[in-house]
C-alpha positions in Angstrom: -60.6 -2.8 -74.0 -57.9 0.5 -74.2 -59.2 1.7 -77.0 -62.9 1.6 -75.5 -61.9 3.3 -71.6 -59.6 5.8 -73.3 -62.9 6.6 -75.6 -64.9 7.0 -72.5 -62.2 9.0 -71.5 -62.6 11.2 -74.4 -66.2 11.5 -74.3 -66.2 12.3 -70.4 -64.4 15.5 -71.5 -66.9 16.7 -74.3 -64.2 15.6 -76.8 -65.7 13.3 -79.8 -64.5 9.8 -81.0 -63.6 11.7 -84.4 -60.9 13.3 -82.5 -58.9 9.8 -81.6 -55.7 9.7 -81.9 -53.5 6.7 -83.2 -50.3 7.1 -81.2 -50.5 7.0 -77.5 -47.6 9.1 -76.9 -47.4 12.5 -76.2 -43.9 15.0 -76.0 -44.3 17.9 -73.6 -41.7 20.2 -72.9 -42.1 22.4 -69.7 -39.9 24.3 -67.6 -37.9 23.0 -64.1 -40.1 22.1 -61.3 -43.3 23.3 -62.7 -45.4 21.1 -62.2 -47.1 18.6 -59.3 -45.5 15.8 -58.8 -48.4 14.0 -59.7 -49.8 15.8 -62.6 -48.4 13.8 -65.7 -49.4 10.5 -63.7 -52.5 10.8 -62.8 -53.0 11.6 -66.8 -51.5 8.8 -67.8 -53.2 6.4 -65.5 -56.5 8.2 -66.8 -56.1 8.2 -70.6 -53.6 5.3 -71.0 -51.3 8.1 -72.7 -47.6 7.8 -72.4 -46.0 11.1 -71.8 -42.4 12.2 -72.5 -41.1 15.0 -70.7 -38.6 17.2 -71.3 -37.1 20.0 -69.3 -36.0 23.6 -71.0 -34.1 26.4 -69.1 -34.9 29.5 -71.6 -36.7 30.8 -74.0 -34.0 31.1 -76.2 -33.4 27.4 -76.4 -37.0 26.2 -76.8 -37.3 29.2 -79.7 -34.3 27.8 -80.9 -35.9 24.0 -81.2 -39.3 25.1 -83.0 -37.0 27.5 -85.4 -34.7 24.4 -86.5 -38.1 22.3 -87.6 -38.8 18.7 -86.5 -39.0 19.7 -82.5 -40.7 16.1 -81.9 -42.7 18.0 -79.1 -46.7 17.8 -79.1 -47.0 20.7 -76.3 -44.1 23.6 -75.2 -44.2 26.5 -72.7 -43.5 29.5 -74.0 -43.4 32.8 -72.1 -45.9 34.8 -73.8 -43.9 37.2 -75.8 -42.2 34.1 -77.7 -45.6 32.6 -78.2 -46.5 36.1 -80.1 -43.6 35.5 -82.4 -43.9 31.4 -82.4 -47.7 32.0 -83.6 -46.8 35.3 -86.1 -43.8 33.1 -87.5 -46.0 29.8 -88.4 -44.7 27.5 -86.0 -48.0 26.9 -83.8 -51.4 25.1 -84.4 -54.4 27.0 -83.9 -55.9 25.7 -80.6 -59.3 23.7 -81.8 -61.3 25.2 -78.6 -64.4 22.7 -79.7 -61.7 20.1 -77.8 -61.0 22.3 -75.1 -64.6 22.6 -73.0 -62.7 23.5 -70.0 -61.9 26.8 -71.3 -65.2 27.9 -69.7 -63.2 28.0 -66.3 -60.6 30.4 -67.6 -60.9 33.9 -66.0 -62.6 36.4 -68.3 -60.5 39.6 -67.7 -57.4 37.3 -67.7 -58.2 36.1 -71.5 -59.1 39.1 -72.4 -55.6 40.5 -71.3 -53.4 37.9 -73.0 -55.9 38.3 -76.2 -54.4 41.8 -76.6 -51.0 40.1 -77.6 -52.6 36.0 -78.8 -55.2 37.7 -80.5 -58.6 36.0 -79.8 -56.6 33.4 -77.8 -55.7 31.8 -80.8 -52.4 30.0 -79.7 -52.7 29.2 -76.3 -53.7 29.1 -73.0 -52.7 30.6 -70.3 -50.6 28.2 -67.6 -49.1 30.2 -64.9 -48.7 34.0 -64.1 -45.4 35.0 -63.0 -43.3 38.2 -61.9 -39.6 38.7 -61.9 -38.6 40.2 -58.8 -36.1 39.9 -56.0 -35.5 36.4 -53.2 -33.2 36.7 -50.5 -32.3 35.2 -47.6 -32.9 37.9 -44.7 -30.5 36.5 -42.0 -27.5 36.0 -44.2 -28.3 39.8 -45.8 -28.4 41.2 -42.6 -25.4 39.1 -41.7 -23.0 41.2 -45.0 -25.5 44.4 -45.0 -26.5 45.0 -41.0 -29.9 44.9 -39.6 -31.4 48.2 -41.1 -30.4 47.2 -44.8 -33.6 46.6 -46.6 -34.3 44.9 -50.2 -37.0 47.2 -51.4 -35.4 48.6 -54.9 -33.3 47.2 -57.7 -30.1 49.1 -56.5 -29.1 46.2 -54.6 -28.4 44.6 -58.2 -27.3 48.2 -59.8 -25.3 49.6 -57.3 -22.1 48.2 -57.3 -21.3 49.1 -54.0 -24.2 47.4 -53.3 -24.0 44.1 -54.3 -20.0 43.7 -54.4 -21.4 43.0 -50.6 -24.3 40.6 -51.0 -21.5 38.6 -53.3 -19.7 37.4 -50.2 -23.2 35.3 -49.4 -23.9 34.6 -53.0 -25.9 37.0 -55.7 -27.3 35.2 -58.9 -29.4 36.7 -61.6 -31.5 34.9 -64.3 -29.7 33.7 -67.8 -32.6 35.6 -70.0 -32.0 38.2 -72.0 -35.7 39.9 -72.1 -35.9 39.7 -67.8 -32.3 41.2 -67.0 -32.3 44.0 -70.0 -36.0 45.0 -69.2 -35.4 45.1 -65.5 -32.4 47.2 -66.2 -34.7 49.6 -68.6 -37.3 49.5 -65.5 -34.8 50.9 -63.3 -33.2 53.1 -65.9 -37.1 55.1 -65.7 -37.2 53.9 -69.7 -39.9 51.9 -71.5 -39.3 48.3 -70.7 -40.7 48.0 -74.0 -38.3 50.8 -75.9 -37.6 50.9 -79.7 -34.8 53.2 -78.9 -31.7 51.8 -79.4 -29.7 53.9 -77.1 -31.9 52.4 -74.2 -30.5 49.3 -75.0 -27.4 50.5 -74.9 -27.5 52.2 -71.3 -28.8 48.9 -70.0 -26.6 46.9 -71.1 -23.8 49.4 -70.1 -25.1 49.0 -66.2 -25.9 44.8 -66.9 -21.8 44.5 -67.5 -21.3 46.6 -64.2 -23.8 45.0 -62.4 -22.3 40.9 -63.9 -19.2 41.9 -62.3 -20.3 41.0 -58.9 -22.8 38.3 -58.9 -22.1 34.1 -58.7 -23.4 32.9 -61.9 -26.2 33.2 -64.3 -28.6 30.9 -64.3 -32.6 30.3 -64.2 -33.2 26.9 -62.3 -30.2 26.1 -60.1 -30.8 29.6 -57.7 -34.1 28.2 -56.0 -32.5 25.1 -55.0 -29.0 27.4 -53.7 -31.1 30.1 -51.9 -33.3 26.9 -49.8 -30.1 25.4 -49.3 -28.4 28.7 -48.1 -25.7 28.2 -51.1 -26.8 31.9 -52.2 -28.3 34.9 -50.1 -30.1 36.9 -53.3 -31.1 36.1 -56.4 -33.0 37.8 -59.2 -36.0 35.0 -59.9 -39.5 34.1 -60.7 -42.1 34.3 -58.4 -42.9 30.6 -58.0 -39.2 29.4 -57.8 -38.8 31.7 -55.1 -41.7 30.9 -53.1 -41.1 27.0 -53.8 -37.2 27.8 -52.3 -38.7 29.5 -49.2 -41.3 26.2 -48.8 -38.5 23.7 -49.3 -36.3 25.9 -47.2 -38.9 26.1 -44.3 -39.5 22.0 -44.4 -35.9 21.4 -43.8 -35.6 23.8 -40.9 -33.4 26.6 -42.6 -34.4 29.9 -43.2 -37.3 32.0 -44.5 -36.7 33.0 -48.0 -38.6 36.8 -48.7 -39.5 37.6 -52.1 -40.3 41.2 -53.4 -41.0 43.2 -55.8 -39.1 46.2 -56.2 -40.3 49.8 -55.7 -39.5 50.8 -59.6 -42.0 48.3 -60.6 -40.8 44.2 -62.2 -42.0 42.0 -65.0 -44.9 40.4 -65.2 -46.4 37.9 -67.2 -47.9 34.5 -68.5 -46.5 30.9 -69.5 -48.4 29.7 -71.9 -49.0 26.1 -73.4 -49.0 25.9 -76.9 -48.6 23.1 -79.9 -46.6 23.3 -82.3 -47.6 22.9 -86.2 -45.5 20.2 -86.7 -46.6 18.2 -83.5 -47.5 14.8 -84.5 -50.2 13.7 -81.8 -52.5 16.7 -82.0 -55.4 15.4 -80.4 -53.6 13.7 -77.4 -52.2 17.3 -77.0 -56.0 18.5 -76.6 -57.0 16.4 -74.0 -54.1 17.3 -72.2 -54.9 20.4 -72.7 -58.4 20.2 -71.5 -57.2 18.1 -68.4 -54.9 21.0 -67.2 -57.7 23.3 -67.1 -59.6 21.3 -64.7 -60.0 23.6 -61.6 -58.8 20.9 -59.3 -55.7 20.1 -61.3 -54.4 23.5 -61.9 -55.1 24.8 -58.4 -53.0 21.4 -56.7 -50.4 22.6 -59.8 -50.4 26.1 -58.5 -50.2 24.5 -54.5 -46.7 23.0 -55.5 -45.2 25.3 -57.8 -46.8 28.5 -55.2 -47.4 30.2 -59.3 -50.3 31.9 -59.3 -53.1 30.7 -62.5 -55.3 32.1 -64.8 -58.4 29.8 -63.8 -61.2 31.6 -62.0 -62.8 28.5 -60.8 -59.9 27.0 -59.2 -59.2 29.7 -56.7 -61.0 28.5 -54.2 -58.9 25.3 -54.4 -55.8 27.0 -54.2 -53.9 27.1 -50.6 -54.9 30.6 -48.5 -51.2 31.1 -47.6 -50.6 31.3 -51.7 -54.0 33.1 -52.5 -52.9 35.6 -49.4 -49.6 36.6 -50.5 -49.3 39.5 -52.0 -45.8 37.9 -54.4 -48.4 35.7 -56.1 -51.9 37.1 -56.1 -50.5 40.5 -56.6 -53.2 43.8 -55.0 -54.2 46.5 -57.3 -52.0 48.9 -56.0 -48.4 46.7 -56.7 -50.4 45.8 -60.2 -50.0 49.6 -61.3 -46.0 49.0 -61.3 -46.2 45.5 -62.8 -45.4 45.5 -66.6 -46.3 43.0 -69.3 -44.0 43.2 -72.2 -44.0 42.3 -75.4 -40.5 43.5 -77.2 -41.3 45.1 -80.3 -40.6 44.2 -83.6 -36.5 43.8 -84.1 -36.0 44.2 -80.4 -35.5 40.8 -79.7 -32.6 40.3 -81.7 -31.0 43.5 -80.0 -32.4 41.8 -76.6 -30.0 38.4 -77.5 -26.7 40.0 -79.0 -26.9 42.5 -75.8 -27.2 39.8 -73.6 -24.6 37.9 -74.9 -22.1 40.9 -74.8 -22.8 41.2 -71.3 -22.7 37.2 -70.5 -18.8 37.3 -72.5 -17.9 40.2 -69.9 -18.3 38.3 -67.1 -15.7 35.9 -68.8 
């Protein structure tokens, strides 16, 4: 009687019977609080899949996992640059898109976009778009700073005499190499995406300054300190900071702003992928094919305030996310957004200069 509803199951999503899979399980490994709370079991109530979760905190460590062979995860998240390498190295499956149907919901331009780096979308789809940017906590800045300080540029993270201030209420920055160093080359007017060595070098000359004066490093635990009022700023994602400023406005506390600097921030894509060695391929698929529904994206994108990729979900997406101009970014902040993809090499530069500037702190 399983075996025949999760058929049905199979079939109501234009998947074939040729396609079932003999394990029931499936190992997903996703970032921190991105996803509905809901999501994973409302799929397994509907396929009669068992799903294993696991939570990652970088790029470096889910790289790290597919690089050592024998990950034991069916579906990762990788930000899009890693997917490039993950894909040119041989560690991901080529998506079989005559399981996916619900890829006909997937915004054109969107694809098209993310094709220039997964050529012909090869690798993976597109879950949530994201920015790196700034989240504070205006009362306790004005609290340090005075009323007329403003967050509008990265100097509060690059001028020293800045933020040796802001540290009194708590100043945290993200634990990744490829968002700290090319912020630093934003501000620094270079190419975020820079083959030049020496650019490398200047950042990370102003990232040891700069990791003088904040709380910690890390990329999860400052949404949950800047609702709670543990920290006042904090370099962060989009959708962390937006879900801090929600959880922070349900307990009473205060509004948490994000923005995105006038020298332009990051931008890009998480994207979910499978990795060659997954072992339940075709339970990955229809899960898959399940997170493109338009109605389970947009209630993903209502918790996690991320903005998606889906064109047909919009319209099931909360106003107050679709409205603000952090997540659905306008054309004009778009011109100062960059996508990058480091270049060949860089990346190892972007680690050993990260770590240089992570032992200074010490």
């Amino acid at each position: 009687m399983f075996k025949k509803c999760l058929l049905l199951t199979f079939l109501s999503l234009g998947i074939s019977s040729a396609s079932f899979a003999d394990s029931n399980d499936l190992y997903i490994m996703n970032w921190s609080d991105y996803i509905a709370p809901d999501t994973i079991e409302n799929f397994e109530k509907e396929t009669g899949i068992k799903v294993h979760y696991s939570l990652i905190d970088s790029n470096e460590m889910l790289e790290a996992k597919l690089m050592a062979g024998n990950s034991g995860y069916d579906i990762i998240t990788p930000s899009l640059h890693v997917l490039k390498r993950l894909g040119d190295a041989g560690l991901l499956l080529e998506l079989d898109k005559n399981k996916l149907p619900n890829l006909q919901h997937l915004d054109k331009d969107k694809m098209a976009k993310i094709a220039q780096v997964d050529k012909d979308n090869t690798f993976g789809i597109p879950y949530m778009e994201l920015s790196t940017g700034i989240g504070y906590n205006e009362r306790l800045i004005k609290e340090v700073m005075g009323n007329d300080f403003k967050v509008d540029s990265w100097d509060v993270f690059f001028k020293p005499e800045i933020l040796s201030k802001l540290n009194k209420c708590g100043a945290t920055v993200l634990d990744s190499p490829s968002d700290m160093i090319c912020t630093a080359l934003i501000y620094l007017n270079k190419d975020p995406q820079s083959t030049d060595k020496n650019d490398y070098k200047e950042a990370e000359k102003l990232l040891k300054t700069m990791i003088q004066n904040i709380t910690y490093m890390h990329s999860s635990q400052y949404a949950n300190d800047l609702a709670g009022g543990e920290v006042c700023i904090s370099v962060g994602w989009s959708g962390d900071i937006q879900l801090a400023n929600q959880r922070s406005q349900e307990a009473g506390l205060d509004a948490i702003k994000y923005v995105i600097p006038k020298e332009g921030a990051l931008m890009g894509y998480d994207m979910f992928a499978i990795p060659k060695d997954a072992r339940n391929v075709n339970n990955a698929h229809l899960f898959l094919n399940y997170i493109m529904r338009p109605e389970v994206i947009a209630d993903i994108s209502n918790y996690v305030r991320y903005a998606n990729a889906n064109a047909d979900a919009t319209k099931f997406v909360d106003k107050e996310i679709t409205n603000n101009p952090g997540i659905y970014y306008p054309k004009e902040m778009l011109e100062r957004m960059h996508i990058v993809i480091p270049p060949n090499g860089i990346e190892r530069i972007l680690t050993k200069s990260w770590n240089r500037v992570r032992a200074s702190a010490d």
